[in-house]
C-alpha positions, 0 to 999 in steps of 0.5 A, spaced: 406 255 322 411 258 325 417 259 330 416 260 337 421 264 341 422 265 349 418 263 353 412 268 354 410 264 347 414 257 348 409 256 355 403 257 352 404 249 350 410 247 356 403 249 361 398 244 359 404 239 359 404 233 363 409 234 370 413 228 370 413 225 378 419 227 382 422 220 382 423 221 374 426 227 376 431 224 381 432 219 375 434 224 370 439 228 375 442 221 376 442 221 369 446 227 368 450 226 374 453 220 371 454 224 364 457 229 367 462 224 371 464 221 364 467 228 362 471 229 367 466 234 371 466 235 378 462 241 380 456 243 375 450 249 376 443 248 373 442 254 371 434 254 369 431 253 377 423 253 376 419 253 382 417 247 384 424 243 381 429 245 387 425 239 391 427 233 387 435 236 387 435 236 395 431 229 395 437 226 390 442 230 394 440 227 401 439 220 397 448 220 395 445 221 388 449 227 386 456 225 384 458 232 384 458 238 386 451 243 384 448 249 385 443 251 384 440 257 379 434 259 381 430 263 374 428 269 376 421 271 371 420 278 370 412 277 371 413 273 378 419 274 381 417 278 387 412 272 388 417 268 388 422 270 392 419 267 397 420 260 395 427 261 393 429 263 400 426 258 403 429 252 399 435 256 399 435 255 408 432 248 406 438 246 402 443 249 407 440 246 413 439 240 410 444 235 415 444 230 409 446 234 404 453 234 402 454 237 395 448 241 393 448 250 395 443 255 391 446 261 392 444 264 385 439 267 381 438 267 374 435 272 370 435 272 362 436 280 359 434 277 352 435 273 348 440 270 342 442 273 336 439 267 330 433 269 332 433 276 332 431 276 339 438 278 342 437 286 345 441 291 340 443 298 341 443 299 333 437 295 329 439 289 326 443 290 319 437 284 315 431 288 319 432 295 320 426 295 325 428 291 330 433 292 336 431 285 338 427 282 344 429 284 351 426 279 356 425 284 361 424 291 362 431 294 364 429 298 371 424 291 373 431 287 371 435 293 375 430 293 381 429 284 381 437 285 381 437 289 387 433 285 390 435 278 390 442 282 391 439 284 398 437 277 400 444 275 399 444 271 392 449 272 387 447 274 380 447 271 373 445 274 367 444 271 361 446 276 355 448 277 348 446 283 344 450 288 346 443 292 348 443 286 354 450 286 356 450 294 357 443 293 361 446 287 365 452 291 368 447 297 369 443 292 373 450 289 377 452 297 378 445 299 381 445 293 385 451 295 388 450 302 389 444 301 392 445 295 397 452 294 403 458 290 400 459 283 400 463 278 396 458 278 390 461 275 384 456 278 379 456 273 373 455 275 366 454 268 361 455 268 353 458 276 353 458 275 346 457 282 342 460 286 348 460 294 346 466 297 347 464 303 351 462 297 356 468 293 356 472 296 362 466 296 366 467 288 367 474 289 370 471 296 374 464 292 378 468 285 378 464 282 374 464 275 372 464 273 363 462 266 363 462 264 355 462 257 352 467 256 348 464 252 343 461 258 341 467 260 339 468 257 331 465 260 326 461 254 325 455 254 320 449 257 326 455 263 326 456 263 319 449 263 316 444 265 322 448 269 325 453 274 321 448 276 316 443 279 322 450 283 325 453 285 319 461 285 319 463 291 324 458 287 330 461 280 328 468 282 328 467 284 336 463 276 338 466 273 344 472 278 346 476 272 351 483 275 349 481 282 350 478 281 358 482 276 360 489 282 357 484 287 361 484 283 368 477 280 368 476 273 370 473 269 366 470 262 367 468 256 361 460 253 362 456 250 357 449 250 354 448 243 355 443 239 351 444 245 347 452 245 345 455 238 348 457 238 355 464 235 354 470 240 356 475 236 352 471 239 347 470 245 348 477 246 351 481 247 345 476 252 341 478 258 344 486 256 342 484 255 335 477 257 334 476 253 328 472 247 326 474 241 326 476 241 319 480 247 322 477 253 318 478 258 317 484 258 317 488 261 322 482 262 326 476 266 327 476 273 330 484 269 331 487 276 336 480 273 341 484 267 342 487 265 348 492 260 350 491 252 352 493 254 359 488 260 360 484 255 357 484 250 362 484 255 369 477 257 365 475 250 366 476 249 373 480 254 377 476 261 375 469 256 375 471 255 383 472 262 383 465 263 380 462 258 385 466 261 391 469 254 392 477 257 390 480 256 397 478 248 396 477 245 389 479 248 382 486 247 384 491 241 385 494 243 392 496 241 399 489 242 402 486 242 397 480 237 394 482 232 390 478 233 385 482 231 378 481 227 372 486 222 369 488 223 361 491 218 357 495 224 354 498 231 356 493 236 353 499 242 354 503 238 349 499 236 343 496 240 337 490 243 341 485 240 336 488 232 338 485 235 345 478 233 342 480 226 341 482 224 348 477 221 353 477 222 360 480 215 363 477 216 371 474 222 374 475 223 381 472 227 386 474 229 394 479 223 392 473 218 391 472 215 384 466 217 380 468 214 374 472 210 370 472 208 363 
């Protein structure tokens, strides 16, 4: 027996697995449409688009069945990539030329620089503190990563790059860096999603190349993946510097809330208080873990929607309550500004709308 990390090992079962009809997969789009609608959301990013996945988007898409707003992600492999630029310029232009399409763009790659530090596979400058020999598992080799960049920045695609060892995030921004280096200016909004062991000689580098630090704040707890899996791989030092929102965000750069659903829950009133307190539900540690990383209900809540607009290049309709804007909105049975933040997780949104149409009610 054993465990099987990332996906050069994790495909060797998925390739030999049935392929399910595109009618099961426009009903499981449907499915998440309809969920994320109960939560309040109204424009979503499947970050994880294989070849062969984006058809099913565009035939929901063009039958009303997206409620929301959704873009697509398309995932760039380090063994196909070239192979596959192709397809996702071409259903790029299918999405776009689409006249029944109303809610769906896929105007972004996604790469994975490694992979998570409780499975010792995130990529570390220094060596593991349990396992002296390892510095973790890159996906990519750093100049391939840094050329699939470049290139898919040249075709006109916004970069988004998974990484969460301090090794990961140093080559993500060195690959953001080249890219802009070696291609003309456009408004490229470069995302880097977790951002969760930021080294400090790389911190002014988000604000310096206008890069994007995605993270889920539910992550943002010392919870008992954190405490048991996590910590004891880092040691102390490493651990101290997880999830630096406050420093960013003091030093100018945008920073913008996700989740990792299904793997952490997709509900932001969840996730919203998190980053004010950073404590578990029966509020501990006291005071809050790494509590000088905290930011404020407010700062929370423009990560969630407004700096996510931003992300998506949607900033000039949606994200905001203004005149001219969508009316994209939620209703609340309380203010979430005026109660202990850790009530905010309590609440249940009670109508979500989007482009002033209900798409859910409770």
């Amino acid at each position: 027996m054993g465990t099987m990390r990332e996906w050069d090992a994790v495909n060797l079962i998925m390739d030999h697995a049935p392929k399910p009809s595109i009618e099961r997969e426009i009903e499981a789009i449907k499915y998440s449409s309809a969920r994320y609608a109960k939560t309040g959301i109204t424009w979503w990013q499947d970050a994880w688009v294989d070849p062969g996945m984006a058809e099913a988007y565009l035939e929901a898409a063009e039958r009303g069945v997206l409620a929301q707003g959704v873009n697509l992600a398309f995932r760039a492999d380090p063994r196909t990539w070239e192979k596959d630029m192709s397809y996702f310029i071409e259903m790029r232009k299918k999405i776009e030329a689409s006249h029944k399409n109303k809610n769906l763009t896929a105007v972004t790659i996604k790469y994975f620089a490694d992979g998570v530090i409780e499975g010792g596979t995130a990529a570390m400058l220094e060596p593991y503190s349990d396992d002296p020999c390892s510095h973790g598992m890159p996906v990519w080799q750093w100049p391939e990563l840094s050329r699939a960049v470049a290139a898919f920045d040249k075709a006109g695609f916004q970069t988004h790059i998974h990484a969460i060892g301090d090794a990961g995030i140093r080559a993500a921004l060195d690959a953001i860096e080249g890219a802009q280096r070696a291609n003309a200016a456009w408004d490229r909004r470069p995302t880097i999603v977790h951002v969760q062991l930021l080294d400090p000689a790389d911190f002014h580098r988000f604000r310096e190349l206008g890069v994007i630090a995605n993270f889920g704040p539910l992550w943002c707890r010392q919870d008992p993946m954190q405490a048991i899996s996590s910590a004891p791989r880092i040691g102390p030092e490493r651990t101290a510097r997880q999830y630096q929102l406050r420093s960013l965000i003091d030093d100018g750069v945008r920073v913008a809330f996700g989740s990792d659903w299904p793997v952490t829950s997709e509900v932001v009133l969840e996730g919203l208080p998190v980053s004010v307190h950073r404590q578990t539900p029966d509020r501990m540690p006291a005071g809050g873990w790494i509590p000088e990383q905290a930011i404020t209900m407010p700062e929370a809540f423009a990560a969630y929607t407004s700096e996510v607009a931003y992300q998506a290049f949607g900033e000039k309709s949606w994200g905001t309550l203004a005149p001219g804007f969508n009316a994209d909105f939620v209703v609340l049975p309380k203010n979430p500004f005026d109660m202990d933040p850790h009530a905010v997780s309590d609440m249940h949104v009670l109508h979500t709308y989007r482009n002033g149409e209900a798409i859910y009610s409770a």
